[in-house]
N, C-alpha and C positions, 0 to 999 in steps of 0.2 A: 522336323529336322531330317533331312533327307541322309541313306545310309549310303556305303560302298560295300556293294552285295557280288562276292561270288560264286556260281550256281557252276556244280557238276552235274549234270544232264545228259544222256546217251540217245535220250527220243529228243528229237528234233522240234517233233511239235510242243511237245510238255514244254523244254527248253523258252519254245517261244513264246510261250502263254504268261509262262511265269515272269519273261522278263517285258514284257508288255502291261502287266498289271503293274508288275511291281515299278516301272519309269511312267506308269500315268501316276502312279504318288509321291513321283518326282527321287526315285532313288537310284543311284549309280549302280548299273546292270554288268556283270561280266560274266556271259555263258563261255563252261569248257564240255569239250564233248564226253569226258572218261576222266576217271580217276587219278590217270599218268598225266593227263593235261593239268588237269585242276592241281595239282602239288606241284608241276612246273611252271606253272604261274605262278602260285603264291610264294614259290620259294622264290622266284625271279623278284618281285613286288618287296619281299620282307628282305631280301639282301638290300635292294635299291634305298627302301627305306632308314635303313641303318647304315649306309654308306652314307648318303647325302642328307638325312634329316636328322640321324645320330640318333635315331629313334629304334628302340626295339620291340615297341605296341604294333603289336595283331596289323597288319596290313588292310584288316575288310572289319566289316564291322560282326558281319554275319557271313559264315559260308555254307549256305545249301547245298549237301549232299544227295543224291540217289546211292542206293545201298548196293542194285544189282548192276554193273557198268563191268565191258568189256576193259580187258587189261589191267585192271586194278579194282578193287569196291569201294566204296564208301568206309568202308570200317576199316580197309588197310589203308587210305588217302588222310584220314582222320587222325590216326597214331602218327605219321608224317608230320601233318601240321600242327599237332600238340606237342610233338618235340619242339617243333621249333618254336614254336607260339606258344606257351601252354594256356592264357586263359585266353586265347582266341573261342568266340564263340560260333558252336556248330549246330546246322539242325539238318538232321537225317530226315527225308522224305522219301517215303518209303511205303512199299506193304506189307514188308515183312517187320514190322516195326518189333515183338517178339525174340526173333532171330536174330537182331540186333542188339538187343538188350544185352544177351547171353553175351555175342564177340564182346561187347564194349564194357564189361564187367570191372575194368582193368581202367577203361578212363574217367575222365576226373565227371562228376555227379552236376557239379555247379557250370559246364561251360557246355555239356551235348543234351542237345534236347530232339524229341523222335516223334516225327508227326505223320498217322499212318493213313496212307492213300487207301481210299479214295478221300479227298478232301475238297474242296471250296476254293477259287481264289480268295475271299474275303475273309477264310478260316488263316489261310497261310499271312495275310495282311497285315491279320489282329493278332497271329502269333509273333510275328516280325514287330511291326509297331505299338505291342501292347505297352500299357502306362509303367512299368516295374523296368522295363528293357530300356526304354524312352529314359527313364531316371539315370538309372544309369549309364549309357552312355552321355547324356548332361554331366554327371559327376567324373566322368574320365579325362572327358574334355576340359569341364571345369577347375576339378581338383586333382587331375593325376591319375586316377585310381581307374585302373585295369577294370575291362567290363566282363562280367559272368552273368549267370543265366541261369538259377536253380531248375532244377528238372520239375516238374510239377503234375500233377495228375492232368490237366489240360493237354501237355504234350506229347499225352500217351491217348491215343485213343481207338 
């Protein structure tokens, strides 16, 4: 089941790696350059979607953050989109995954999850497409129910 992925990214190349892996397994790609981008999209996308589809479920299914991005970070782009979303699911990619933890003290346990660079594309794949994420979004689509994402020792690494 292919996802709709958006990806804050400030390196260009990283940017491009990830959205190349991630659309050869067939998943809808949206890179923004910075923090200020990435929360003007999704809030553009999450008005759109509740204007015309009368829906107020999470716009993306997944939004990959980087933590250090000019103009805004990760962890101030993330408070943004849990207000508006709160079980939108997020995952910090990152090397300061640690420093992160600390900021995000404050958000919800079950929707951010921190995966710390240096990583793998096929680490980032199995973290995005693992069986437990895959369930549930089956059951959101299926039955209603809002997708989360418990924090796990996997996501911490």
């Amino acid at each position: 089941m292919p996802f709709e992925i958006l990806i804050a990214e400030d390196n260009e190349y990283t940017a491009r790696q990830y959205k190349l892996a991630l659309e050869k397994r067939n998943h809808k790609v949206t890179i923004t350059k910075d923090g200020v981008e990435c929360v003007d999209y999704y809030l553009n996308e999450a008005k759109y979607d509740e204007f015309f589809r009368k829906s107020k479920a999470p716009p993306f299914d997944i939004v990959l953050l980087d933590h250090d991005m000019p103009r805004k970070t990760g962890a101030d782009a993330a408070r943004e989109i849990l207000e508006m979303r709160p079980t939108q699911r997020l995952i910090f990619l990152s090397a300061y995954g640690n420093g992160i933890i600390q900021k995000l003290k404050d958000l919800r346990d079950d929707t951010v999850q921190i995966v710390q660079k240096p990583f793998s594309l096929s680490f980032l794949i199995k973290k995005i497409e693992g069986a437990s994420i895959r369930n549930r979004v089956i059951n959101k689509v299926q039955e209603g129910i809002p997708m989360t994402a418990s924090q796990d020792s996997a996501a911490i690494r």
